[in-house]
C-alpha positions in Angstrom: 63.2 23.2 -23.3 60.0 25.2 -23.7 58.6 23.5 -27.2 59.0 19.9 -28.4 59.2 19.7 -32.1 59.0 16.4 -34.5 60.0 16.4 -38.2 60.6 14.0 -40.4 62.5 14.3 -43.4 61.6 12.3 -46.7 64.8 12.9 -49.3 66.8 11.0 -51.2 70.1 12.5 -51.2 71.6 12.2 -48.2 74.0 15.1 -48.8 70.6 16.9 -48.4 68.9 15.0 -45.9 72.6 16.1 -43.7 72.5 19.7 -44.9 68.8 20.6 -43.7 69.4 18.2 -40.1 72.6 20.0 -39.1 70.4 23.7 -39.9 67.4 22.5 -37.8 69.3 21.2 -35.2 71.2 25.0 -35.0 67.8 26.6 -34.9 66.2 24.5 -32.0 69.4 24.9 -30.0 69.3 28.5 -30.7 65.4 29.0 -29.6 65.8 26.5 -26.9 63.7 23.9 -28.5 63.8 20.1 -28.1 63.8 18.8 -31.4 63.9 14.8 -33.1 64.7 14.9 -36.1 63.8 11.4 -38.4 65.2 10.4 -41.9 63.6 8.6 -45.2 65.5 8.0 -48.0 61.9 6.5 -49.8 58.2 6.4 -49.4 58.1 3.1 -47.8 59.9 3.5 -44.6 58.7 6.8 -44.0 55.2 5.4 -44.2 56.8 3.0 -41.3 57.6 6.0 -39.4 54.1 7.8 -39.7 52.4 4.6 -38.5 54.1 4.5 -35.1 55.6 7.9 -34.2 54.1 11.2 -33.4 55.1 13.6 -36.3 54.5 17.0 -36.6 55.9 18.0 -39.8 57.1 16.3 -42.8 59.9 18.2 -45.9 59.0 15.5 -48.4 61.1 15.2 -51.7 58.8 15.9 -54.8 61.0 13.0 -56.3 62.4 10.5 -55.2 64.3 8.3 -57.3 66.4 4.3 -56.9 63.5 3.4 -54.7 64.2 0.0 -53.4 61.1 -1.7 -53.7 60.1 -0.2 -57.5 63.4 0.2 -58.3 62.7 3.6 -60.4 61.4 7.4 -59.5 58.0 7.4 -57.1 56.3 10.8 -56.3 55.1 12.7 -53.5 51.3 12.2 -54.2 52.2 8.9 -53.5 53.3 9.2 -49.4 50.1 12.0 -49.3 47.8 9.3 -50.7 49.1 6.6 -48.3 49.2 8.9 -45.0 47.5 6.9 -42.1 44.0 8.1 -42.7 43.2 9.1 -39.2 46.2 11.4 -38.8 45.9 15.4 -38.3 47.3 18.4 -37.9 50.3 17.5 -40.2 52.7 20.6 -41.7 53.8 19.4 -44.8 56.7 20.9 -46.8 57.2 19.9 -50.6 60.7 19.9 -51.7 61.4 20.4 -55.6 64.0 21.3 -58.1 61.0 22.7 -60.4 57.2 23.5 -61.1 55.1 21.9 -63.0 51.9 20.4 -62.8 52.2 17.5 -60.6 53.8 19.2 -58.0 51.0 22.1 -58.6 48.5 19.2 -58.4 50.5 17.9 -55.0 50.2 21.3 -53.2 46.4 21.3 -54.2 45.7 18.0 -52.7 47.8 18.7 -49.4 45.6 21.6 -49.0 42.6 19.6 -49.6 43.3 17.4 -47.3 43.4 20.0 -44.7 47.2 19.7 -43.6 49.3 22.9 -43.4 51.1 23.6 -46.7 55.1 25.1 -47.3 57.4 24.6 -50.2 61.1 24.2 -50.2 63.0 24.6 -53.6 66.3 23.4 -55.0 68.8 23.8 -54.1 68.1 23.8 -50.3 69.6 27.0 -48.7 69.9 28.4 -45.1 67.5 31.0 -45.7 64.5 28.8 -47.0 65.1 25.9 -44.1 65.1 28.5 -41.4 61.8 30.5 -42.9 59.9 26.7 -43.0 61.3 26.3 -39.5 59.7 29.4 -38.3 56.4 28.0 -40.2 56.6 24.7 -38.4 56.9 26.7 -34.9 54.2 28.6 -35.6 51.6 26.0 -37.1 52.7 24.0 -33.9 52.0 26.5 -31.1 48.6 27.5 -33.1 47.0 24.0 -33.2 43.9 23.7 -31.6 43.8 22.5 -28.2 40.8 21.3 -26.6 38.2 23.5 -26.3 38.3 24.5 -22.7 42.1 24.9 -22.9 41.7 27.0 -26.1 39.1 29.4 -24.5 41.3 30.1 -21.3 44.0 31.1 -23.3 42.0 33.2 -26.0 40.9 35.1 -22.3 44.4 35.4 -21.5 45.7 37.2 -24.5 42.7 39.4 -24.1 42.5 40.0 -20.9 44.2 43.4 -19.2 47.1 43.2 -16.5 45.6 42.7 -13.7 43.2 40.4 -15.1 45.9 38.1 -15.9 46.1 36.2 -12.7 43.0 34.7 -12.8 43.1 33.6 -16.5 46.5 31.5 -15.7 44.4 30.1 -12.3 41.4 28.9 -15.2 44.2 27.7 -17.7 46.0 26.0 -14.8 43.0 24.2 -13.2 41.9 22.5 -16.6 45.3 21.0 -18.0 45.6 19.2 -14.6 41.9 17.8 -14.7 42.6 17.3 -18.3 45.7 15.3 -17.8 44.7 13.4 -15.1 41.8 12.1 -16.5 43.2 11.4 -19.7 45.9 9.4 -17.4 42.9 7.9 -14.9 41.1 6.5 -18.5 44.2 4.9 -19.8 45.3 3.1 -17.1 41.6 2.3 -16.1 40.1 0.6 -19.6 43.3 0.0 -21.0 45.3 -1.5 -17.5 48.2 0.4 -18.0 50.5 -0.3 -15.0 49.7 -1.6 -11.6 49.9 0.5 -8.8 51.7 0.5 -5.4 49.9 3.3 -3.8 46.2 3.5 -3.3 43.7 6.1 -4.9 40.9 7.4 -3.6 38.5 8.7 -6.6 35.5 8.6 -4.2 35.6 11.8 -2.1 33.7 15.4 -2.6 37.3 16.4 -1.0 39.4 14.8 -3.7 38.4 17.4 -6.3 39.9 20.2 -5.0 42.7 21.2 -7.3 44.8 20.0 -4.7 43.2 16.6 -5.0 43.8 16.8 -8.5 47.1 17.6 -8.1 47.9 14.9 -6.1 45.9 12.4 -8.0 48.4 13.7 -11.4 51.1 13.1 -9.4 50.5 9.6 -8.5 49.3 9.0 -12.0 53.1 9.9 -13.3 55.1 7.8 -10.8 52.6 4.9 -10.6 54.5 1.0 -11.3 54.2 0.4 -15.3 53.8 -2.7 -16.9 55.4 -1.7 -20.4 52.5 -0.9 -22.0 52.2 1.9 -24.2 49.8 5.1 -23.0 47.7 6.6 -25.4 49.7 9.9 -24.7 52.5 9.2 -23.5 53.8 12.6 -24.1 51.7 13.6 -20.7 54.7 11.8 -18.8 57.4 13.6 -20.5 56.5 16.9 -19.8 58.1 16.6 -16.2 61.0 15.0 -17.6 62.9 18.8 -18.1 62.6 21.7 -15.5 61.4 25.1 -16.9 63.5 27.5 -17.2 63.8 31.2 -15.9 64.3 33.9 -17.9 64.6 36.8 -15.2 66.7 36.1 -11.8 64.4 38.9 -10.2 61.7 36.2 -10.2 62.3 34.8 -7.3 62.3 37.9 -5.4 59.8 37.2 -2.2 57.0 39.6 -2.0 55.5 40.6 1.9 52.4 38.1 1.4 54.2 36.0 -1.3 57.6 33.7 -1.2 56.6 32.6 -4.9 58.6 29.4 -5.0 60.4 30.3 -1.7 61.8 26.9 -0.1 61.8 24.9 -3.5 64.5 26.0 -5.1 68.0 27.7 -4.6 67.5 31.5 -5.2 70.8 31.3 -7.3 68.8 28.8 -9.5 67.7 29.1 -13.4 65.8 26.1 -13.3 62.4 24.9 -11.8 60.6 21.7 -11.4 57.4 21.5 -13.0 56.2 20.0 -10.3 57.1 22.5 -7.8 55.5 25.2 -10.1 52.3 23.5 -10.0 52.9 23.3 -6.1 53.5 26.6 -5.5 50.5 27.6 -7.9 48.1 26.1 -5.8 49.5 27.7 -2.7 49.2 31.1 -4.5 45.5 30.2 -5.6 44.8 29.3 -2.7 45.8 31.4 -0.5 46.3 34.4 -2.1 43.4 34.7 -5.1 41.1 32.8 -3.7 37.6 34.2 -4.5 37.0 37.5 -6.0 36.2 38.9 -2.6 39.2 37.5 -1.2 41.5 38.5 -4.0 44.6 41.6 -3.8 44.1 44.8 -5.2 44.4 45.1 -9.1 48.4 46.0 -8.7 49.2 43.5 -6.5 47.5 40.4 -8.9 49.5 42.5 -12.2 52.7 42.3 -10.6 52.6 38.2 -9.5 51.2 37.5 -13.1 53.8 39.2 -14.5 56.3 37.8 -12.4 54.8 33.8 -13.3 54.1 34.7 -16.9 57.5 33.3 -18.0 57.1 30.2 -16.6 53.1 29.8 -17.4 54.0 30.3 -20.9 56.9 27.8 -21.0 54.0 25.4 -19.8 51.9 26.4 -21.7 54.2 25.2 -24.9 54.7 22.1 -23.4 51.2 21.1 -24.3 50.8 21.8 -27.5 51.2 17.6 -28.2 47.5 17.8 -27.2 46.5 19.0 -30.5 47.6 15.6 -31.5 44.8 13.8 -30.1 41.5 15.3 -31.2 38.4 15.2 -29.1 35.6 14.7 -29.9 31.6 13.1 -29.2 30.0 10.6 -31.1 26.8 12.3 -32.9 25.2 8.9 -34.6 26.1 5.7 -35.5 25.5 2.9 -38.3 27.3 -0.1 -39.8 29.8 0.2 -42.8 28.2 -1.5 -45.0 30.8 -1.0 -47.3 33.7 -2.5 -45.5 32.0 -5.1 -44.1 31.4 -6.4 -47.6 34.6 -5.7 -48.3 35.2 -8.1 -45.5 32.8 -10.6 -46.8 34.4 -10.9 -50.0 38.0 -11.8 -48.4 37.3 -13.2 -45.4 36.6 -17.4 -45.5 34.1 -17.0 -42.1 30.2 -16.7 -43.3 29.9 -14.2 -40.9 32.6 -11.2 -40.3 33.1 -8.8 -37.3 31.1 -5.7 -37.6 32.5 -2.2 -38.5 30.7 1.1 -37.7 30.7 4.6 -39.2 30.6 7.4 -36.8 29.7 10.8 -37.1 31.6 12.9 -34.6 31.3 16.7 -33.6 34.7 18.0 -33.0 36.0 19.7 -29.8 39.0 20.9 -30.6 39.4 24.7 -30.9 37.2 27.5 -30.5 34.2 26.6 -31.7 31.8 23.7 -30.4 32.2 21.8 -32.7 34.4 23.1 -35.1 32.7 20.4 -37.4 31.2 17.3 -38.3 33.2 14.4 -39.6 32.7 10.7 -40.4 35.1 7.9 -39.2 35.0 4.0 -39.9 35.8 1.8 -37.1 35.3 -1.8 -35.1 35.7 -0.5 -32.1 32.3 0.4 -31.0 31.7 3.9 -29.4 28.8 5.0 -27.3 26.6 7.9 -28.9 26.8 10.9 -26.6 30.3 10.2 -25.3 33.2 12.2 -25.3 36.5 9.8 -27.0 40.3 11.2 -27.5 41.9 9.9 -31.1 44.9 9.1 -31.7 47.2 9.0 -35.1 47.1 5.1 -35.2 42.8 5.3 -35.3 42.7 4.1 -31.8 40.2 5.8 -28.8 40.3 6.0 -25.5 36.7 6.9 -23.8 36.9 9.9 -21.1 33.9 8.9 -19.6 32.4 9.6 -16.8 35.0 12.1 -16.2 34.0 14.3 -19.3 30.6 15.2 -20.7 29.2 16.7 -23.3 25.8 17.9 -23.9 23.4 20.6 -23.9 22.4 21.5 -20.0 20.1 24.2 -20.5 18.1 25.5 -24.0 18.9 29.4 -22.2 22.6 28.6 -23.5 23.8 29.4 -26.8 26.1 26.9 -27.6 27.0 23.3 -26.1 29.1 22.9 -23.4 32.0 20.4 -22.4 31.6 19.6 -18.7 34.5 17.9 -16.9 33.8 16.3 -13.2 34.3 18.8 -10.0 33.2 17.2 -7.4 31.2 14.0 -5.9 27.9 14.9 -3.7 24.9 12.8 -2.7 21.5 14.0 -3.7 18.4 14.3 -1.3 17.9 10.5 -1.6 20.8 10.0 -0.4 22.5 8.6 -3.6 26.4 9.8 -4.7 26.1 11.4 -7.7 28.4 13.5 -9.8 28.6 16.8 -10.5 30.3 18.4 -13.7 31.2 21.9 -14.1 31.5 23.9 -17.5 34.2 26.6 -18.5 31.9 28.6 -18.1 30.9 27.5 -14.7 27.5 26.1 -15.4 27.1 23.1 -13.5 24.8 19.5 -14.4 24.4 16.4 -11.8 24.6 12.6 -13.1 24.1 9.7 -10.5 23.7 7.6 -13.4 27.7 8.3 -14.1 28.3 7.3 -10.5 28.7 3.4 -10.8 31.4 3.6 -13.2 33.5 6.0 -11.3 33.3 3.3 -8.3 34.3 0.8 -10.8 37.3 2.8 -11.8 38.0 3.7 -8.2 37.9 0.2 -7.6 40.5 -0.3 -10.6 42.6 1.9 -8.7 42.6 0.0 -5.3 45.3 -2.2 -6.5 48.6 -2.1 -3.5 
């Protein structure tokens, strides 16, 4: 299954509810999609749904009517109002047996809000399901993903043939830093698991992408306590092999057995795992550096020949839209809540809440924008923070920075950890490389990697 698809369906005739499920369910089978599919019959237990699940599109009823708690018809507006306030990239389809102005006002608000807007009408036919689905696949696969990840694919669609190769190596190399550390951070601050096997964080030599690699894979098998991750789609994604689409793509080329010796020849399947294997032999062995690399033709022909499986990958990931990224810009107390907190609470004095301004890193541009958030957890200005659709962060410090290096360079840069060095003193300190290869040095950053490295000593 190439693309994992969520959508919840608020109706309140079940005759409905059973005639949309059985079409979507024929339309991910037929494009290969894994698709969960969740019912509400009224606002309230949808709201349920939305706090604890991972939803990417909602068909909501304009109307719904016998609600249990009211007892009588409750709207739309209402679930759009009530939507957990820290949740994003939502594709919402409004369902109605007629137009007039609140469900004109409902469609302006869902705009407003900035989630994706469709519209379904009554009666519910094959046709209309099938266009929305189409609309859900493509807002899905054209969510933003973080920014480095978002720039390495931009340069893959524009890059020619023979380029190719090398923009899969760049895409490649920062989803497996990028899920690793995600990993590393959430078992580190929040003690996710325990582990059997020891990590070494400490070593220039552990950075390679091989190192990286093998640091992933011991962050998927480690011992868990039950806990929940903060993305525990990351885990998943190995769950289900990818799937070839040409039997010729296993054919061994003189330099290159591409996947030779991990799979059966005869097979249509391949472990994730093994394709991330294999990639590193091919990069490095075979790209290398530029001086190093095959001639144009040669590179053209293994791209082409991995593009099917890179891009099944590559939709595998889009769950990282979920999960924005961003740095904290400034910070200052909600006065607002806390005296909302005053008014309610019986203590004299009340646990502080902060407002944050944050610069987005999603997408292309960085940031995309500026928005404010109200929380108690405190964050650290400067620091780069994932979010989640509950209002929860996890901190991706030290492993991710983001700052301006250099006032030569037009725009900020995210910088994500490459390797550890020691400085002319004599002290370890950290390096971080750019996407675009610019590279800044922290020994500051150093003490809490060997706190975390110490985290992962456990046996």
């Amino acid at each position: 299954m190439s693309l994992a698809v969520t959508i919840l369906i608020v109706e309140d005739e079940e005759r409905i509810i059973s005639t949309i499920k059985t079409k979507l369910d024929r339309l991910a089978q037929d494009n290969k999609h894994s698709l969960k599919v969740l019912t509400a019959t009224n606002i309230g237990f949808a709201l349920e749904l939305l706090s604890d699940t991972h939803i990417d599109a909602i068909l909501l009823d304009f109307e719904l009517k016998n609600d249990p708690e009211y007892g009588d018809t409750r709207y739309g507006d209402e679930l759009i109002d009530r939507l957990p306030k820290h949740l994003d990239n939502l594709f919402i389809a409004l369902i109605s047996g007629f137009d007039d102005d609140k469900f004109t006002n409902l469609a302006t608000k869902v705009r407003e809000l900035g989630y994706y807007f469709d519209s379904q009408s009554k009666p519910v036919t094959a046709f209309k399901i099938e266009e929305t689905y189409k609309n859900i696949i493509d807002f899905i696969r054209n969510r933003p993903l973080p920014y480095t990840l978002t720039q390495s694919i931009r340069a893959f669609n524009v890059s020619p043939d023979y380029e190719k190769l090398f923009k899969i190596k760049d895409f490649i190399e920062a989803v497996v830093k990028y899920l690793t550390i995600i990993l590393i951070a959430d078992i580190a601050y929040n003690n996710v698991g325990t582990f059997s096997k020891k990590i070494n964080l400490g070593g220039a030599s552990n950075f390679g992408f091989g190192g990286w690699l093998k640091n992933l894979k011991t962050m998927i098998s480690h011992n868990s306590t039950g806990k929940a991750y903060f993305v525990p789609e990351i885990k998943k994604i190995f769950d289900e092999p990818l799937l070839m689409t040409d039997s010729n793509l296993v054919m061994p080329l003189p330099f290159l057995g591409f996947l030779h010796g991990f799979i059966d020849p005869n097979s249509s399947k391949v472990e994730l795992e093994d394709f991330l294997k294999e990639f590193n032999i091919i990069r490095n062995d075979l790209i290398g550096h530029a001086t190093n690399s095959p001639e144009p033709a040669i590179r053209e022909k293994i791209a082409k020949e991995i593009e099917p499986l890179f891009l099944q990958f590559k939709d595998r990931l889009n769950f990282l839209s979920r999960y924005p990224l961003f740095v904290v810009e400034k910070t200052q107390h909600d006065e607002e809540q806390m005296d909302l907190l005053r008014m309610y609470s019986q203590e004299e004095r009340v646990d502080p809440w902060y407002v944050y301004e944050v610069g987005s890193l999603m997408g292309s541009a960085v940031p995309s924008n500026i928005k404010k958030l109200s929380s108690q957890q405190r964050l650290i200005d400067g620091k780069v923070y994932l979010s989640n659709w509950t209002g929860d962060f996890l901190s991706l410090y030290p492993f991710i920075s983001f700052r301006v290096p250099d006032s030569s360079l037009s725009s900020r840069e995210i910088f994500v950890l490459d390797t550890v060095t020691k400085n002319d003193k004599g002290d370890k300190e950290l390096v971080y490389k750019s996407y675009s290869n610019y590279q800044i040095t922290s020994s500051e950053d150093f003490n809490t990697l060997k706190r975390i490295y110490e985290t992962f000593s456990i046996t």
